[in-house]
TORKOL-4160 file (C-alpha; in steps of 0.2 Angstrom, whole numbers, padded with zeros to 4 digits, m for minus):
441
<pt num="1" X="0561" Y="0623" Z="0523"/>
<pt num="2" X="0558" Y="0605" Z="0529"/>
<pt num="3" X="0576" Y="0596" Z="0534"/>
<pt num="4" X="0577" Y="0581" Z="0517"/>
<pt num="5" X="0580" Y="0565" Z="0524"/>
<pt num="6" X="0586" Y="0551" Z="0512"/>
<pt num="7" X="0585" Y="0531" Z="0517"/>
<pt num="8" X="0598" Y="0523" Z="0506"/>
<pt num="9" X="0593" Y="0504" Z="0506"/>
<pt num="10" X="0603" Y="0488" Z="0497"/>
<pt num="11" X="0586" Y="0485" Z="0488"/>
<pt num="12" X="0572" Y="0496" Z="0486"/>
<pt num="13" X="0553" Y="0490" Z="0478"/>
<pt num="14" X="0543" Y="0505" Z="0478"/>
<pt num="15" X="0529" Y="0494" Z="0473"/>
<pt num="16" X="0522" Y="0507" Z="0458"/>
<pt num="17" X="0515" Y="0500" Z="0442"/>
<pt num="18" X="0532" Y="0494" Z="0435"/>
<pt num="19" X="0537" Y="0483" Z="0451"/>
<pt num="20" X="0554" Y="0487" Z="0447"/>
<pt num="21" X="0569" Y="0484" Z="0458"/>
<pt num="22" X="0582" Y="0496" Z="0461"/>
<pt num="23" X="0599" Y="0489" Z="0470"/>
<pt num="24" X="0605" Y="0501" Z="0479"/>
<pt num="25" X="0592" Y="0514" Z="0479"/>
<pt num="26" X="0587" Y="0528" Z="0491"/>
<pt num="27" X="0571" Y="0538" Z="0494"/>
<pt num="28" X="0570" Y="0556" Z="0499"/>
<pt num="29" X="0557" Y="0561" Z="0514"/>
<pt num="30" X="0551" Y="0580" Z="0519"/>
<pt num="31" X="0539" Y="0582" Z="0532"/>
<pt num="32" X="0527" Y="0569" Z="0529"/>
<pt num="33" X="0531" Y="0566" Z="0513"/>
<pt num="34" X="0541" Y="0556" Z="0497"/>
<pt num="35" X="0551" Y="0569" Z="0485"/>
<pt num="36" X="0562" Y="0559" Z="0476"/>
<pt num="37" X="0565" Y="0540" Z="0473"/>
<pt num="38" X="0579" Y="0532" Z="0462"/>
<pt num="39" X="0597" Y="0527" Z="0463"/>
<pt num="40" X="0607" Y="0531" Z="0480"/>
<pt num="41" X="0620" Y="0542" Z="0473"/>
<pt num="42" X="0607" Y="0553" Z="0462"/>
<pt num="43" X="0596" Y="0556" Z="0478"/>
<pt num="44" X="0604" Y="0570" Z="0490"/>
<pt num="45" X="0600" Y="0577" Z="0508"/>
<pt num="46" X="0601" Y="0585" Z="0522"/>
<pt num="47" X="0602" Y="0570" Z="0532"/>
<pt num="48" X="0609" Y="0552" Z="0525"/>
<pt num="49" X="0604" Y="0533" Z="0535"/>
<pt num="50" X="0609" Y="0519" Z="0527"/>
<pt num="51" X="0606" Y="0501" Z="0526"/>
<pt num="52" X="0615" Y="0491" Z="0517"/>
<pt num="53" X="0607" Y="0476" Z="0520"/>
<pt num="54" X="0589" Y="0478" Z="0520"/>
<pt num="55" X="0575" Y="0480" Z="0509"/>
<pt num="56" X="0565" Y="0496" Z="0509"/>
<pt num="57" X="0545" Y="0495" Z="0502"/>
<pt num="58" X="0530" Y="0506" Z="0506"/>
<pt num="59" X="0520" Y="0500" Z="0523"/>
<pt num="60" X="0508" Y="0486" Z="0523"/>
<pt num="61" X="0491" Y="0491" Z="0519"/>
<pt num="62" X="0481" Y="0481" Z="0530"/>
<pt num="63" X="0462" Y="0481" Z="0522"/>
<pt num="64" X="0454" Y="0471" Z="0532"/>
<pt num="65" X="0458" Y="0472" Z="0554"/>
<pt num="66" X="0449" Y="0468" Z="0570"/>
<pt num="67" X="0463" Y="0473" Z="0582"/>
<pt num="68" X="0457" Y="0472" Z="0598"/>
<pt num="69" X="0454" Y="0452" Z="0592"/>
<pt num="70" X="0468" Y="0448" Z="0597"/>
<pt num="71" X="0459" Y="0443" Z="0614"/>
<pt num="72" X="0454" Y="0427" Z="0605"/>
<pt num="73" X="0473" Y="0421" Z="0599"/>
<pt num="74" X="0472" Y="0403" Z="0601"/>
<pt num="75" X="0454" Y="0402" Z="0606"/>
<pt num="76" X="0447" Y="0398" Z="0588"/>
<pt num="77" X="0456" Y="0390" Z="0578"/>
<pt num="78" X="0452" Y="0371" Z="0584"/>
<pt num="79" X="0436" Y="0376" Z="0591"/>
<pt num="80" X="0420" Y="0369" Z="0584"/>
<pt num="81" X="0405" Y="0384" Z="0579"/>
<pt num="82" X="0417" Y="0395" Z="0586"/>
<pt num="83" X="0412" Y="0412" Z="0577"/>
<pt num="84" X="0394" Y="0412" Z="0582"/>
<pt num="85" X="0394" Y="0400" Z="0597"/>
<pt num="86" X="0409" Y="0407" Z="0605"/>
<pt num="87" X="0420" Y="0425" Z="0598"/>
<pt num="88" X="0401" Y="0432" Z="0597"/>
<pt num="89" X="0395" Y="0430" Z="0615"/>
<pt num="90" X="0412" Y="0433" Z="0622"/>
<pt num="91" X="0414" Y="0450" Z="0615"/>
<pt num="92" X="0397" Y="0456" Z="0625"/>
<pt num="93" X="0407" Y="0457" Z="0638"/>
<pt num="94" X="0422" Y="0465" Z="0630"/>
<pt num="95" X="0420" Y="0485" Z="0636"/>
<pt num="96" X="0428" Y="0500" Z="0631"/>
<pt num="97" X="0444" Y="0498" Z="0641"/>
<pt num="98" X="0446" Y="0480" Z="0637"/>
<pt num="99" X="0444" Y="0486" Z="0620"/>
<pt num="100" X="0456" Y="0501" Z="0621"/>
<pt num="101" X="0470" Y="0490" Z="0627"/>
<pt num="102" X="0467" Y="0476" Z="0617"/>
<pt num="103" X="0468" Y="0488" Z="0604"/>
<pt num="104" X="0485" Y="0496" Z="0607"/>
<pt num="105" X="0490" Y="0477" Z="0607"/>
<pt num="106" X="0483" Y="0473" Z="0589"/>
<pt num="107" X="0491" Y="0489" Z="0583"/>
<pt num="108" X="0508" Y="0484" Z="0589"/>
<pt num="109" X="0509" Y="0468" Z="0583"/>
<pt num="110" X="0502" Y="0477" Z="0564"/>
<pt num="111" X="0516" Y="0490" Z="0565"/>
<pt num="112" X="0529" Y="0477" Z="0572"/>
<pt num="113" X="0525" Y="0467" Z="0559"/>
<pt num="114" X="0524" Y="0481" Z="0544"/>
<pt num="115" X="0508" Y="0487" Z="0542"/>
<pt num="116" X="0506" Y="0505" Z="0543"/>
<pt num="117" X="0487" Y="0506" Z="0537"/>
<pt num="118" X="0473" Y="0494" Z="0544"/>
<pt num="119" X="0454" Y="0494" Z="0541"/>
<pt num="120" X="0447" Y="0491" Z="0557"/>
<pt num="121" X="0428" Y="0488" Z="0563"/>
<pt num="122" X="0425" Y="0482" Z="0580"/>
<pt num="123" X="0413" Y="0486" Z="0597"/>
<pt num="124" X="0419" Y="0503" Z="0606"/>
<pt num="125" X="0426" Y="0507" Z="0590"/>
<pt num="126" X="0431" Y="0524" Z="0599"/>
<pt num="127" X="0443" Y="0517" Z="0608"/>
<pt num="128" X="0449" Y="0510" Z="0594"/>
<pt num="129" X="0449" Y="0526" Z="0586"/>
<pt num="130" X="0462" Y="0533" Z="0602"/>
<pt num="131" X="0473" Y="0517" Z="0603"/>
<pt num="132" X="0479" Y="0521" Z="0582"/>
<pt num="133" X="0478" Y="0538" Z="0585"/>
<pt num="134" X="0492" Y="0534" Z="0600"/>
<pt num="135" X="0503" Y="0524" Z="0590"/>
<pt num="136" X="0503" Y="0536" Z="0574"/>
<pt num="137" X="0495" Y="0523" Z="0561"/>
<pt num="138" X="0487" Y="0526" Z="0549"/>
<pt num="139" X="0470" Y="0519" Z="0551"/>
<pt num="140" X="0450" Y="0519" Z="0546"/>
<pt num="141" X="0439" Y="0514" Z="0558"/>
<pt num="142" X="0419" Y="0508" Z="0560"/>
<pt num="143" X="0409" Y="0505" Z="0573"/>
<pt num="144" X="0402" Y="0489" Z="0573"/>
<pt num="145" X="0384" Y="0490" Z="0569"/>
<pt num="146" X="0371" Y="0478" Z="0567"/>
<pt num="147" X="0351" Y="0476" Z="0575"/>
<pt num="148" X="0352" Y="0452" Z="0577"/>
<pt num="149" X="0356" Y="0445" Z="0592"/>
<pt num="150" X="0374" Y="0442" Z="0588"/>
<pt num="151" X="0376" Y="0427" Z="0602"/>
<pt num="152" X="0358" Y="0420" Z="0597"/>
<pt num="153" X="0363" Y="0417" Z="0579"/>
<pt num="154" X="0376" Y="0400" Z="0586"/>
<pt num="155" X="0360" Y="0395" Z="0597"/>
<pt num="156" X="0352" Y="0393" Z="0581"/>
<pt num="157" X="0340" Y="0409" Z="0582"/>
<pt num="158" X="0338" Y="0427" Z="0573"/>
<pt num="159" X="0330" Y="0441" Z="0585"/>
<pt num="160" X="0332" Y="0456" Z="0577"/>
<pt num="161" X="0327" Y="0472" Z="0589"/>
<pt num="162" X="0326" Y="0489" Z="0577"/>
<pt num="163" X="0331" Y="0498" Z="0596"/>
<pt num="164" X="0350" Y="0489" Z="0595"/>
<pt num="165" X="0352" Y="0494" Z="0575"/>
<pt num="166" X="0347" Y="0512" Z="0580"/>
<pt num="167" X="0358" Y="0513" Z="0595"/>
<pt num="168" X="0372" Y="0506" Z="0586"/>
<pt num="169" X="0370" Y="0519" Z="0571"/>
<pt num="170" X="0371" Y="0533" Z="0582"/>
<pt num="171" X="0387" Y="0527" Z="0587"/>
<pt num="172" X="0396" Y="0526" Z="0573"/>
<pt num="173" X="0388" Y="0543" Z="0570"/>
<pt num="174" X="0398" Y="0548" Z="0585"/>
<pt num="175" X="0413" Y="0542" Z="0579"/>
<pt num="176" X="0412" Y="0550" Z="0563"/>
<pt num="177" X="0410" Y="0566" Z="0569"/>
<pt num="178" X="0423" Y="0564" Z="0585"/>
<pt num="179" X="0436" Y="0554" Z="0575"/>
<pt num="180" X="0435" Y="0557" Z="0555"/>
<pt num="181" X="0450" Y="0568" Z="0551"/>
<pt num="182" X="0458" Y="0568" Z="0568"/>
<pt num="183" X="0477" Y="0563" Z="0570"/>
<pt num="184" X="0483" Y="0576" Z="0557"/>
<pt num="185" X="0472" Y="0566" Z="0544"/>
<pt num="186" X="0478" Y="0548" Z="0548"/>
<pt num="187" X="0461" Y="0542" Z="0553"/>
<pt num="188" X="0447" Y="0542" Z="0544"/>
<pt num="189" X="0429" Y="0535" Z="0550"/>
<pt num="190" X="0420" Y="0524" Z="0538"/>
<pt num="191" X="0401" Y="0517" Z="0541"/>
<pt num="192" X="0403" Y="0497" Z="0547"/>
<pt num="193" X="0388" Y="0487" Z="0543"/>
<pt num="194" X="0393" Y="0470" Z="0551"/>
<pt num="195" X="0387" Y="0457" Z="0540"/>
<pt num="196" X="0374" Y="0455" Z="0526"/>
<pt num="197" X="0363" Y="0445" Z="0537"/>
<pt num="198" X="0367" Y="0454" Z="0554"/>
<pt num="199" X="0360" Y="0470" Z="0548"/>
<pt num="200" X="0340" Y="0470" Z="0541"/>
<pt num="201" X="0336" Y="0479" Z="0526"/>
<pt num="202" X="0330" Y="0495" Z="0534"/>
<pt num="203" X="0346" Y="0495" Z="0545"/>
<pt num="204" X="0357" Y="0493" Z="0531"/>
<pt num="205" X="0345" Y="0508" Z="0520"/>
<pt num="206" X="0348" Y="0519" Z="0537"/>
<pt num="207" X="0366" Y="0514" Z="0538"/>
<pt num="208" X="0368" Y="0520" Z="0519"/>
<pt num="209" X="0361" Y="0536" Z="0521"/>
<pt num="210" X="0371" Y="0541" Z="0535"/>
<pt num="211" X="0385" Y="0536" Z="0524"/>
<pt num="212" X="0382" Y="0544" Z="0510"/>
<pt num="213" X="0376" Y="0561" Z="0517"/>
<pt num="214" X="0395" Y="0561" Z="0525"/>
<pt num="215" X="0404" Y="0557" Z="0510"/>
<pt num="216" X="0409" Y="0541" Z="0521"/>
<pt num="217" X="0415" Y="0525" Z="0517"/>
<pt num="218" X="0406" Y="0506" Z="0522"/>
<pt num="219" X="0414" Y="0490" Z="0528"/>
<pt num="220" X="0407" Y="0475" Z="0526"/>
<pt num="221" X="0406" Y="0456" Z="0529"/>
<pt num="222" X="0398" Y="0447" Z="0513"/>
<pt num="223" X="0394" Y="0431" Z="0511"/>
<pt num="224" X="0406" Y="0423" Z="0525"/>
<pt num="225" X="0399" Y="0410" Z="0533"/>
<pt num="226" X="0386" Y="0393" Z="0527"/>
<pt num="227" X="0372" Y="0403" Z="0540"/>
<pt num="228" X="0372" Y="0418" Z="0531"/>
<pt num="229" X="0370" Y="0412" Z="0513"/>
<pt num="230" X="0357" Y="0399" Z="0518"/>
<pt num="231" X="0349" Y="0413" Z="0530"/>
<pt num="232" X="0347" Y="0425" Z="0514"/>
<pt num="233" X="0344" Y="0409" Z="0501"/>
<pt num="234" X="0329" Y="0403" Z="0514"/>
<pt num="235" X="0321" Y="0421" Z="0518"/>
<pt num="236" X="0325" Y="0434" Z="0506"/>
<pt num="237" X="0328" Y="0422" Z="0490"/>
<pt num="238" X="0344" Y="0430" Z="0486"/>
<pt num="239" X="0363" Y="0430" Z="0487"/>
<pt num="240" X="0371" Y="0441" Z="0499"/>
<pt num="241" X="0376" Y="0450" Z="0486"/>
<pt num="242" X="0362" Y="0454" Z="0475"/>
<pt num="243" X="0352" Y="0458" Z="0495"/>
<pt num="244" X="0368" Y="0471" Z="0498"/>
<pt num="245" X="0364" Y="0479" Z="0480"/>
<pt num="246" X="0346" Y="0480" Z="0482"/>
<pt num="247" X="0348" Y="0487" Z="0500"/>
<pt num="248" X="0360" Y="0500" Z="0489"/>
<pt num="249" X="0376" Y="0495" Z="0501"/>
<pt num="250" X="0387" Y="0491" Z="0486"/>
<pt num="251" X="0398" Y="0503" Z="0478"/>
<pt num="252" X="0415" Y="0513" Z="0473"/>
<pt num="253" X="0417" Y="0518" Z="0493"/>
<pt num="254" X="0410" Y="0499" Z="0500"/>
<pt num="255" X="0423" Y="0488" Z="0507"/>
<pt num="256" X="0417" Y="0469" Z="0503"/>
<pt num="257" X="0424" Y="0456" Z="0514"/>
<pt num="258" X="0428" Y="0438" Z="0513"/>
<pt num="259" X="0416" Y="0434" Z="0499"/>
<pt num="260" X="0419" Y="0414" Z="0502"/>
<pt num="261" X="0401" Y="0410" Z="0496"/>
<pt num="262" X="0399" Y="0423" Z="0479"/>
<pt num="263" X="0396" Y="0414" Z="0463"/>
<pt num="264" X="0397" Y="0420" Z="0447"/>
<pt num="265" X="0385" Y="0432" Z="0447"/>
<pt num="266" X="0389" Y="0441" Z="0465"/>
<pt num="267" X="0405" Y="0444" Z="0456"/>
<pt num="268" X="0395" Y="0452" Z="0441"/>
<pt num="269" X="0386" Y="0462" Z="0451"/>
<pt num="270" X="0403" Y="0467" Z="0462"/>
<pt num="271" X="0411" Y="0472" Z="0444"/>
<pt num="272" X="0396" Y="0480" Z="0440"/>
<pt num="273" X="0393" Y="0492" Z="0454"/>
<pt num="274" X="0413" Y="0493" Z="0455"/>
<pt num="275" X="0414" Y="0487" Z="0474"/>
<pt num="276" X="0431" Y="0484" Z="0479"/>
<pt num="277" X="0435" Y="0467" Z="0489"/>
<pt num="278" X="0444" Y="0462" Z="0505"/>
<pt num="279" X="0452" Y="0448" Z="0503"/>
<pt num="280" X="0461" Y="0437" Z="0520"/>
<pt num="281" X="0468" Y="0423" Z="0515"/>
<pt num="282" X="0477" Y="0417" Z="0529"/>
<pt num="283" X="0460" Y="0419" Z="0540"/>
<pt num="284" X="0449" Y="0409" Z="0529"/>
<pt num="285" X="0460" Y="0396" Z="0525"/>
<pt num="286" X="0463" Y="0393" Z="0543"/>
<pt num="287" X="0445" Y="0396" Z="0551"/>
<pt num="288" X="0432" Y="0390" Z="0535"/>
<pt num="289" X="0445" Y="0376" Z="0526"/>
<pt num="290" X="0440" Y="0387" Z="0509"/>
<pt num="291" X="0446" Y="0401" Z="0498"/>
<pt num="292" X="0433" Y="0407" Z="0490"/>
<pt num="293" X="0431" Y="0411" Z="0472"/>
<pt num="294" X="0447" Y="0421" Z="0472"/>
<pt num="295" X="0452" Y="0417" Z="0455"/>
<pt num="296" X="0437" Y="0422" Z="0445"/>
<pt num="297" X="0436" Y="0438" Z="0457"/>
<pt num="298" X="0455" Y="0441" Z="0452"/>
<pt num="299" X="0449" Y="0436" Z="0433"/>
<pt num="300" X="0435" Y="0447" Z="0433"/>
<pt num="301" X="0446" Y="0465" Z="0437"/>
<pt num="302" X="0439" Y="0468" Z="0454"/>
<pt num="303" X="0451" Y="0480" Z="0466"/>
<pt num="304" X="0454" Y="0468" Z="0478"/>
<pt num="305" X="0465" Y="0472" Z="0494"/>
<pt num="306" X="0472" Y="0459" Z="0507"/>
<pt num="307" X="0469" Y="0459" Z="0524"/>
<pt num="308" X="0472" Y="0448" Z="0539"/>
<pt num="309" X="0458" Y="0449" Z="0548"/>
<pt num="310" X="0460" Y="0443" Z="0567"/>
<pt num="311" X="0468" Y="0432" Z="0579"/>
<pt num="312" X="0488" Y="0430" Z="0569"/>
<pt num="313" X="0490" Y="0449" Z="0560"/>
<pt num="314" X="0506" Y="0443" Z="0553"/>
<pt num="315" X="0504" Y="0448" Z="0535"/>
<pt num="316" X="0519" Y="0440" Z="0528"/>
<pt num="317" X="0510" Y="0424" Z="0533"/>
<pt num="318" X="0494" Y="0428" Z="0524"/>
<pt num="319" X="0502" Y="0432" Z="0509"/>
<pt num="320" X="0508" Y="0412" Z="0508"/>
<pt num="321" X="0491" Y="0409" Z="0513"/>
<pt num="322" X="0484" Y="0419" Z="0498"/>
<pt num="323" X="0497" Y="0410" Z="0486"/>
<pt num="324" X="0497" Y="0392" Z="0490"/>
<pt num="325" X="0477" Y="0393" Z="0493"/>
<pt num="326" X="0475" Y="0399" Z="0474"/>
<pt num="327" X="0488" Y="0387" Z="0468"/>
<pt num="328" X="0479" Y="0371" Z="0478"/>
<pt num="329" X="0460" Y="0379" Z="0472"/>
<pt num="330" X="0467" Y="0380" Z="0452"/>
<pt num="331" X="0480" Y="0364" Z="0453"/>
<pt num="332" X="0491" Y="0379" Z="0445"/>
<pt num="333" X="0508" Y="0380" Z="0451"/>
<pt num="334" X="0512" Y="0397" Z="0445"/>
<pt num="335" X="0493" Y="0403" Z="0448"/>
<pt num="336" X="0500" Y="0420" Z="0459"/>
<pt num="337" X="0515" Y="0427" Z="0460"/>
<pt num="338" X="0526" Y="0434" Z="0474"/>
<pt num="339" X="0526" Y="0449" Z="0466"/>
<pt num="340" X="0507" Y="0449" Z="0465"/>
<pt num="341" X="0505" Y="0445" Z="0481"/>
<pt num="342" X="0514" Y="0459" Z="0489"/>
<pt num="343" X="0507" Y="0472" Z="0477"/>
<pt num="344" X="0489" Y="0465" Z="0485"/>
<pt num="345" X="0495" Y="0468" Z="0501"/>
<pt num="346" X="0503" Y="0486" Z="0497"/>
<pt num="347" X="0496" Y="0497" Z="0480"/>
<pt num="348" X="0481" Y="0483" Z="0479"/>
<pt num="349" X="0474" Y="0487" Z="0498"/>
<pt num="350" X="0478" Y="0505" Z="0496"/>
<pt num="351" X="0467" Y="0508" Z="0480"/>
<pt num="352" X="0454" Y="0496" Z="0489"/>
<pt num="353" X="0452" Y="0509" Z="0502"/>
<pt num="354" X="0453" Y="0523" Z="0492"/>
<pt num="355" X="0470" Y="0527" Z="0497"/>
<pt num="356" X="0481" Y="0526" Z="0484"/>
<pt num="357" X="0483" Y="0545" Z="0480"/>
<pt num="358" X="0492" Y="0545" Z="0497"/>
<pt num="359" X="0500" Y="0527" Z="0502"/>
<pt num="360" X="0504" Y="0509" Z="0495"/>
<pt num="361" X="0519" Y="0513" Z="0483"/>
<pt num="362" X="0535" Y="0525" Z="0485"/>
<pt num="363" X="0533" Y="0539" Z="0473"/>
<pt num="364" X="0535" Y="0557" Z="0475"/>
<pt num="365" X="0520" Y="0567" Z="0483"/>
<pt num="366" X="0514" Y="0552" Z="0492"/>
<pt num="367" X="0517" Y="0549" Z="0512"/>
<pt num="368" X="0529" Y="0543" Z="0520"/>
<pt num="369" X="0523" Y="0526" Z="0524"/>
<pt num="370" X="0538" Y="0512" Z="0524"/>
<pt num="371" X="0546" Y="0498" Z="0531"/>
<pt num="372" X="0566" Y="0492" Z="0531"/>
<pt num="373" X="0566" Y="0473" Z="0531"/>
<pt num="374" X="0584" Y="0465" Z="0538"/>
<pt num="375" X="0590" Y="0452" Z="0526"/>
<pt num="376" X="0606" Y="0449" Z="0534"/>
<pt num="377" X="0598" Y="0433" Z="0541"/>
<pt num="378" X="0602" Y="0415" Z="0537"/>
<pt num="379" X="0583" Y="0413" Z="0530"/>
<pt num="380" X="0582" Y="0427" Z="0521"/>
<pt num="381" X="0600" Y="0422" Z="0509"/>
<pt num="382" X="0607" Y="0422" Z="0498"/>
<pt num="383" X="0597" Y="0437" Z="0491"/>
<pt num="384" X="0595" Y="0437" Z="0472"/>
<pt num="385" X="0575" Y="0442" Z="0471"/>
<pt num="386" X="0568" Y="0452" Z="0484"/>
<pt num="387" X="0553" Y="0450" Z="0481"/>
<pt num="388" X="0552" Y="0432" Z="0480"/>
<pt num="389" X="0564" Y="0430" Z="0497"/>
<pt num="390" X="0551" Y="0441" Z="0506"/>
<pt num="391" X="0537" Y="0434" Z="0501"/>
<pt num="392" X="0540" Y="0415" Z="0503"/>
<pt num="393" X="0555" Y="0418" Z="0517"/>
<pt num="394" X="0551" Y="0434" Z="0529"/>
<pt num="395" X="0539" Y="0436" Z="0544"/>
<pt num="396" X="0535" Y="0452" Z="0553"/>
<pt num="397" X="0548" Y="0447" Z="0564"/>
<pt num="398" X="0561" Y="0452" Z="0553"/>
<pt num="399" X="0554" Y="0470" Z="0551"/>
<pt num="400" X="0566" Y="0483" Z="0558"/>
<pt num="401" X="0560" Y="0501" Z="0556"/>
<pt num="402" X="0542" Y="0509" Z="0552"/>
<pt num="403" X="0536" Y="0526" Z="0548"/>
<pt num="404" X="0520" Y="0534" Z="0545"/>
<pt num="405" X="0516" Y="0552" Z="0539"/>
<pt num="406" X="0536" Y="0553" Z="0541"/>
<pt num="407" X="0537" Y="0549" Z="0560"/>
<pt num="408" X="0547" Y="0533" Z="0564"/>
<pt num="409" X="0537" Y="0520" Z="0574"/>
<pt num="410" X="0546" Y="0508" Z="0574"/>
<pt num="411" X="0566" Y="0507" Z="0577"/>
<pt num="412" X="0577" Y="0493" Z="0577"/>
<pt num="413" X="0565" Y="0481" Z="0580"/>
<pt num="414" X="0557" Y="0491" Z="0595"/>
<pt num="415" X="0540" Y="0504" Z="0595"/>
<pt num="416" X="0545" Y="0521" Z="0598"/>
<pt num="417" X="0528" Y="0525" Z="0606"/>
<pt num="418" X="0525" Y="0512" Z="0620"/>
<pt num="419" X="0534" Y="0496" Z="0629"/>
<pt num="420" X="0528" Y="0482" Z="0622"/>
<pt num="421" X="0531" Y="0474" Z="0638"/>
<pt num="422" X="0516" Y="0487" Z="0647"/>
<pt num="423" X="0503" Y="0483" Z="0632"/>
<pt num="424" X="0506" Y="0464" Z="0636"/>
<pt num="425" X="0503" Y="0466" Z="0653"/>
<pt num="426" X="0491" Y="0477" Z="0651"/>
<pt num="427" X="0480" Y="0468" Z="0637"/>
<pt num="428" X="0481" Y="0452" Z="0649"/>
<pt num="429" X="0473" Y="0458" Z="0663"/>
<pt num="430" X="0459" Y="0466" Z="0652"/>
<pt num="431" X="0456" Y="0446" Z="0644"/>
<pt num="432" X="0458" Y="0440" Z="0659"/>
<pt num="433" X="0443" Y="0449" Z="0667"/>
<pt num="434" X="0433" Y="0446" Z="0650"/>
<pt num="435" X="0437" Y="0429" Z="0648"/>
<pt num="436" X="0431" Y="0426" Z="0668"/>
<pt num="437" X="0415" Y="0438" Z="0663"/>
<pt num="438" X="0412" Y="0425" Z="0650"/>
<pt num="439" X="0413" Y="0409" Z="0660"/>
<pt num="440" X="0429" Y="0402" Z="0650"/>
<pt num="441" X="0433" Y="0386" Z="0655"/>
């Protein structure tokens, strides 16, 4: 019989359709999974930790990552034509050990900062693949597939070559069959078609059926950037949307990200085909100056998760983001809630990426996937609402513990896996020799 572990916590959110608080609550773990949840003297064990002064909540489910992005902290932000003209070419010279480390890096700073799922599609996605499958998250991954000339798209031009789609395909292929399943379960490989106009419309018919005959998911840019939407306008005659949905990409198992340039009837179409969105707020707002159509995605019932995409992964800071981005775009003060926000972030993500049978509340049956937040800080009291403290007051800094599938990754502020001082290190050298391979000044 599995040893019964019980967190006691001063407050516990298990973030399920009520969104309920429960002062002093507990949470009952065998194995890998949640048995009971409620009131810390009707919840027994075999084994009793408390913590009086912290918050308990299920994991952040990160729907939208590109760990091993992290090489381009800083690089971006103030940079003009900086996605095309400069992440794009850089990453060519970004192989799969710079990948691997830079990885391990991402994926500390998402479990130091509470996120214990991530949706991930990069280059080498393999290594990817190993670094979460180190660290113990929970993560699915895609190779990053795509048949343009990535860097030739910021010199103004589109070669596509049907050879680089082909070869990129087989990848992910690859990774399906190496990775889908592996790390008792945690990983699971989805089909990543880059972007609505990075991928031709045989690409993404081929990318389709090699998802679909796997049962696999697809990740997706759509409609993110001016360049794309005019590209589609000028050459197809459609919205990025309505290409995706002739090209049979959308559906129930796609992952839509971004969506800054949908209009009314892209988000039709999305409600339509019953697409679920990704949504990164901090990201956008930071690298485009724009939200989106957020509100009319939200009006029209989509499942929309939260991300936080690359560069900062904090995703207590994307959740202001995703609040005072709505509230400036509808001149409505009260336009999201904190509540909302972290359910978008938690059960929103989770059932965005067809996870919420397993993660992104604290209910009996489901993993155990949560995070203890210290609010025995001056910015985090006096504590009357937890989840409006959290949400407008707490960063990832002030996480303390992690677990996924019932293992503790985090403790006390420290990963249990790994010195963080080694993956610095580590990652630098890898930018380092990247950077100098790409002529940085």
């Amino acid at each position: 019989m599995e040893k019964r572990l019980v967190l006691e916590a001063g407050w516990v959110l298990p973030m399920d359709a009520k969104l309920d608080v429960i002062r002093n609550g507990a949470v009952a773990i065998e194995g890998n999974q949640i048995v009971e949840v409620g009131p810390a003297g009707d919840v027994t064990g075999d084994e009793i930790r408390r913590f009086p002064r912290h918050v308990l909540l299920p994991g952040i489910v990160n729907a939208h990552t590109h760990v091993a992005g992290a090489i381009f902290r800083g690089q971006l932000e103030d940079r003009p034509n900086n996605f095309y003209g400069y992440a794009m070419p850089m990453e060519q010279h970004m192989d799969a050990d710079a990948i691997h480390v830079l990885s391990r890096l991402g994926i500390a700073e998402l479990l130091l900062s509470g996120c214990t799922t991530m949706n991930d599609m990069f280059h080498h996605a393999a290594e990817t693949a190993r670094a979460a499958a180190e660290a113990g998250i929970r993560a699915q991954i895609a190779h990053k597939t795509y048949d343009v000339d990535l860097p030739g798209i910021g010199r103004g031009r589109r070669d596509y070559s049907p050879d680089r789609g082909v070869r990129k395909l087989g990848q992910n292929v690859e990774l399906y069959e190496k990775w889908n399943g592996a790390a008792d379960g945690r990983i699971e490989v989805r089909f990543g078609a880059h972007a609505a106009d990075t991928c031709s419309p045989g690409l993404h018919r081929k990318i389709v059926t090699e998802a679909r005959a796997r049962g696999a998911g697809i990740h997706t840019h759509v409609a993110q950037g001016r360049s794309e939407h005019e590209y589609l306008r000028d050459r197809y005659g459609q919205s990025s949307v309505r290409f995706l949905e002739d090209n049979g990409v959308l559906g129930q198992s796609t992952v839509a990200v971004h969506l800054l340039y949908a209009d009314t009837g892209d988000i039709e179409i999305l409600r339509r085909t019953e697409t679920p969105a990704a949504h990164c707020p901090g990201n956008v707002i930071k690298s485009s100056g724009m939200l989106g159509p957020m509100s009319e995605v939200y009006a029209a019932g989509l499942r929309v998760g939260w991300g936080t995409d690359w560069v900062t992964m904090d995703p207590w800071d994307a959740m202001r983001a995703g609040i005072v981005g709505l509230r400036l775009q509808t001149n409505d003060p009260l336009a999201l809630s904190a509540r909302e926000a972290l359910r978008r972030f938690t059960s929103g993500s989770a059932d965005a990426l067809g996870l919420a049978d397993r993660v992104g509340s604290l209910e009996p049956g489901k993993r155990a996937d949560l995070i203890l937040v210290d609010i025995d800080q001056p910015h985090l009291a006096p504590l009357d609402d937890p989840f409006g403290v959290l949400v407008y007051n707490a960063s990832g800094r002030d996480v303390t513990h992690v677990m996924v599938d019932g293992a503790l990754l985090v403790a006390d502020r420290r990963l249990a896996y790994a010195d963080t001082s080694e993956l610095i290190r580590d990652a630098e050298v890898a930018a380092t020799r990247v950077w100098a391979a790409g002529r940085v000044p």
